[in-house]
C-alpha positions as CSV (number, residue, x, y, z in Angstrom):
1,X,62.0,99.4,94.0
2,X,63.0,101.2,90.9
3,X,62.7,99.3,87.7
4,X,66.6,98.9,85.6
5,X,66.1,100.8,82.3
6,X,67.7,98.8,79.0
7,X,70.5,100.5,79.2
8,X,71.6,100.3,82.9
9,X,70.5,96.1,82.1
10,X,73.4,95.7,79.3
11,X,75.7,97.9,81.4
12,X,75.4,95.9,84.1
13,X,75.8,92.7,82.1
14,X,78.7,93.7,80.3
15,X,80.5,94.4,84.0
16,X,79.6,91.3,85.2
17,X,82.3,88.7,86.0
18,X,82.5,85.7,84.7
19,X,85.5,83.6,87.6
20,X,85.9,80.9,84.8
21,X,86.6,83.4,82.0
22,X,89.0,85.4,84.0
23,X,90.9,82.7,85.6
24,X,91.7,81.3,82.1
25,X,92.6,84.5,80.7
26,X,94.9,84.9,83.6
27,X,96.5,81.6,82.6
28,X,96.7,82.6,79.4
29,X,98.5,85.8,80.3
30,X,101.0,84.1,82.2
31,X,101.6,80.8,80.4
32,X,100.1,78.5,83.0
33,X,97.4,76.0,82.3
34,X,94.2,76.1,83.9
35,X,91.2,74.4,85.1
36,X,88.1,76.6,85.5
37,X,86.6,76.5,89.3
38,X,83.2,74.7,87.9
39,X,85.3,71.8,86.7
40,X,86.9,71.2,90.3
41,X,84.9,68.3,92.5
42,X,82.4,70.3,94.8
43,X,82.7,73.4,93.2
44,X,79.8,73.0,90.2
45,X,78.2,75.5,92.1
46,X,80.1,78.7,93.9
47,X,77.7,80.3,96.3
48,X,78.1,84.5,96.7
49,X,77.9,85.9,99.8
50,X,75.3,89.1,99.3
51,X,74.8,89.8,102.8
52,X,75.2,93.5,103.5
53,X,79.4,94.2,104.8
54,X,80.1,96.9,107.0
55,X,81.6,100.0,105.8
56,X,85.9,100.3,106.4
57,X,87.0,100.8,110.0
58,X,89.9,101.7,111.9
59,X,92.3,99.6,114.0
60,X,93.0,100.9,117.4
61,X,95.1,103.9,117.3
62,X,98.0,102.2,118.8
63,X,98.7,100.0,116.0
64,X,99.0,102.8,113.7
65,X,101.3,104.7,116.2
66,X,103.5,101.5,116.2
67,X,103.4,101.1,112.1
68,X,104.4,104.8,111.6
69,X,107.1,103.9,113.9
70,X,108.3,101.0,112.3
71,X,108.2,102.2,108.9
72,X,109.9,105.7,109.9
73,X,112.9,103.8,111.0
74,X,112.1,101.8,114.2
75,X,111.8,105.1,116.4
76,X,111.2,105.1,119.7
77,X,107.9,107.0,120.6
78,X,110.3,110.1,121.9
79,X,113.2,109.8,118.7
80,X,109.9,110.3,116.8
81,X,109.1,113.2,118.6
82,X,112.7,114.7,117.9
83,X,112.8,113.8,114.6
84,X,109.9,115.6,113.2
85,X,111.7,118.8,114.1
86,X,114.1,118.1,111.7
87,X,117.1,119.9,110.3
88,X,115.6,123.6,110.7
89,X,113.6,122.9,114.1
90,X,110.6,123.7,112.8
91,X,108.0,121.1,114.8
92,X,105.6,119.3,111.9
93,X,104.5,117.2,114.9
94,X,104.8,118.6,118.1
95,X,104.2,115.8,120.7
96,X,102.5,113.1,121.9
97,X,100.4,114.2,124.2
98,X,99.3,116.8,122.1
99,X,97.6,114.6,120.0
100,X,96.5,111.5,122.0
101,X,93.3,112.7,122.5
102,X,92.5,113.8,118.6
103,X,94.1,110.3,118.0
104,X,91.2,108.4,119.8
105,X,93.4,107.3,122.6
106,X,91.9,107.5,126.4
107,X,93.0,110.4,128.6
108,X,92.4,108.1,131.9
109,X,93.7,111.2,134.0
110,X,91.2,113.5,132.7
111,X,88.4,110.3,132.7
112,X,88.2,110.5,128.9
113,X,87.2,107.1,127.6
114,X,88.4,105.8,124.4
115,X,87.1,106.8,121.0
116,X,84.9,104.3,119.4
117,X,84.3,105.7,115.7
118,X,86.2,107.5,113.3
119,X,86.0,111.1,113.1
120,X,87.5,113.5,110.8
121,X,90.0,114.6,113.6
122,X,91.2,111.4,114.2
123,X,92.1,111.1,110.3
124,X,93.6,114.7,110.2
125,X,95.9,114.1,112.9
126,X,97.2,110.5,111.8
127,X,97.4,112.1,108.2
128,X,99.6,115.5,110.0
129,X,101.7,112.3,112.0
130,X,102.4,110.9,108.6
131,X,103.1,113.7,106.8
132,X,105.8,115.0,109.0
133,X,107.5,111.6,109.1
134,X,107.8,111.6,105.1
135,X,109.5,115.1,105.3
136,X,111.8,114.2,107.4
137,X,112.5,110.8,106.4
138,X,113.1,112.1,102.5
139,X,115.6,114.8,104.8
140,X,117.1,111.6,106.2
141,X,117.1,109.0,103.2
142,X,117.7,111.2,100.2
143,X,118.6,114.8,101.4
144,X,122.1,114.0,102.9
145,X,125.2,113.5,101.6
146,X,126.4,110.5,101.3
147,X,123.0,108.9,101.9
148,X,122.4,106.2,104.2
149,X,123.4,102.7,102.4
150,X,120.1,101.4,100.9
151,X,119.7,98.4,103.4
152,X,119.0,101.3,106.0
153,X,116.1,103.2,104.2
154,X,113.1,102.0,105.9
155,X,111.0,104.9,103.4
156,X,112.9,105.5,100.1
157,X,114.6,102.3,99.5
158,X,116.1,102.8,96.1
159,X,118.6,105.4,94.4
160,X,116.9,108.2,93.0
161,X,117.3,109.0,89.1
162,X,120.5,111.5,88.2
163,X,118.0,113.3,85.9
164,X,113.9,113.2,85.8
165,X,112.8,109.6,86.5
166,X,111.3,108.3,83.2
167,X,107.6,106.7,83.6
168,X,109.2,103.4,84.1
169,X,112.7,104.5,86.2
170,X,109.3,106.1,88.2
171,X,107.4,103.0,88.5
172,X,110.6,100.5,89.6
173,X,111.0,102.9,92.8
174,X,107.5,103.7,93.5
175,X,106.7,100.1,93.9
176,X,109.2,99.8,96.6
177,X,107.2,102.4,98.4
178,X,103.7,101.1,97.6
179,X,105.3,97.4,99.2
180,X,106.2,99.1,102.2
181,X,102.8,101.3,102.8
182,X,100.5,98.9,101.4
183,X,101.7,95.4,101.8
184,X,101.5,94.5,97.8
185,X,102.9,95.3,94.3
186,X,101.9,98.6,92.6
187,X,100.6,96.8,89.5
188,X,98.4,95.0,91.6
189,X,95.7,97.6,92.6
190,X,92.4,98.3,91.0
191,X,93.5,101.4,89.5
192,X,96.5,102.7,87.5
193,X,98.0,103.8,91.0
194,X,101.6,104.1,89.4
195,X,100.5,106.6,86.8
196,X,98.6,109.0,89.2
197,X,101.3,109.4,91.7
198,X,103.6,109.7,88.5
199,X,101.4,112.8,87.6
200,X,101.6,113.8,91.3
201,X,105.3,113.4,91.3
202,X,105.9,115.8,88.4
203,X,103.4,118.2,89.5
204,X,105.6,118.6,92.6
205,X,108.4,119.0,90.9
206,X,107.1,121.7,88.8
207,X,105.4,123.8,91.3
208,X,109.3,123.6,93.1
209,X,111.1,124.7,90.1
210,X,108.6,127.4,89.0
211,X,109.9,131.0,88.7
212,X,109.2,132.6,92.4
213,X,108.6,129.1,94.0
214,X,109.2,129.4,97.8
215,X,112.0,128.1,99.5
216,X,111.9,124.7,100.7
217,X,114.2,122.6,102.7
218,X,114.3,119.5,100.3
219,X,115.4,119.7,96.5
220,X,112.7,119.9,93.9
221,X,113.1,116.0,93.0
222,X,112.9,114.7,96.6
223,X,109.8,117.1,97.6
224,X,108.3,115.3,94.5
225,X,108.9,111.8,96.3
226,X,108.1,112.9,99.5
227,X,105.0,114.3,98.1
228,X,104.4,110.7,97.1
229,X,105.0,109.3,100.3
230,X,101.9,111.9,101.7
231,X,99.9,109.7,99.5
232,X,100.8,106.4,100.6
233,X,100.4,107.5,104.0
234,X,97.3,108.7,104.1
235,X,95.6,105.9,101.4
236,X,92.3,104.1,102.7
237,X,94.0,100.9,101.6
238,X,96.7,101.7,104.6
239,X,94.4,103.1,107.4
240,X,91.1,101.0,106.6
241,X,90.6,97.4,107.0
């Protein structure tokens, strides 16, 4: 086993948690008194678990089938179908079948058993699945006029900005999406989430309004948030368990 150097030593130390430390400094932050875990009957000691954890996995393909479904508006396997054509016809997704077997799904017909670990097809086709959804859900939610009322969104359930959304007007809507992909508030993940898909966002925009820019069926502003619900659709926090 290779020896730590010095350096990597203090590194390491200074990383290390301390669960009494941040548990009062999360009191503190919010105003709430707090008793550290050590001072609790029968927790003087906290055992850690440092048994070896397998790496993510998938669910079973259906459940992801049924989630897109849901979140897309409570389509039926077929509206979903018809929907990805979307206002020019152009087919994003073209059908089912097409894609059960690239999905893992068994083929009993054909005697093609199910498929038992993740491969980079199976991840490319749920990721082309989502991404036609988002395009035609930002057609749906934000692209007509008048627009749906809000309580029907399922996607993009908030008024978009008259102008360019400000880091904060950005970071009120995006964490209605990141609720409804992810399960949680944006400010709660381990990285600053909101500020990368702002930078996504605007990048999108930009590349959209850019002298010779091709033509695209969405406006420059809602290819920018359907650019961002690409993202949530395809993050390992959504697909992974």
């Amino acid at each position: 086993m290779k020896r730590l150097t010095l350096a990597a030593m203090v590194m390491l130390a200074a990383c290390a948690k301390d669960p009494d430390r941040d548990a009062a400094e999360e009191a503190k932050n919010n105003g709430v008194p707090s008793t550290p875990a050590s001072d609790l009957p029968g927790h003087g000691s906290l055992a850690q678990d440092n048994t070896t954890k397998e790496g993510p996995r998938l669910l079973p393909a259906e459940v992801y089938i049924q989630a897109y479904l849901d979140i897309f508006g409570g389509l039926s396997p077929l509206a979903a179908e018809l929907a990805s054509r979307g206002k020019e016809g152009s087919a994003l997704f073209d059908t089912w079948r097409d894609y059960l077997a690239s999905l893992g799904m068994p083929d009993y017909e054909k005697d093609i058993s199910r498929v038992t670990q993740t491969n980079a097809m199976m991840l490319a086709t749920f990721e082309r699945v989502g991404i036609a959804l988002c395009d035609r859900a930002a057609e749906r939610e934000l692209d007509t006029t008048p627009r749906p009322a809000l309580a029907t969104r399922t996607v993009f359930g908030f008024e978009p900005t008259a102008a360019a959304p400000t880091e904060a007007e950005f970071a009120e809507r995006f964490d209605v999406m990141h609720r409804t992909f992810i399960g949680y508030p944006a400010k709660l993940a381990e990285t600053p989430r909101t500020a990368r898909f702002f930078e996504l966002y605007k990048s999108v925009v930009a590349k959209h309004t850019e002298k010779g820019a091709p033509a695209s069926g969405l406006t420059p502003a809602n290819a920018g948030w359907a650019a961002v619900c690409y993202g949530l659709v395809r993050h390992p926090e959504f697909h992974t368990y």
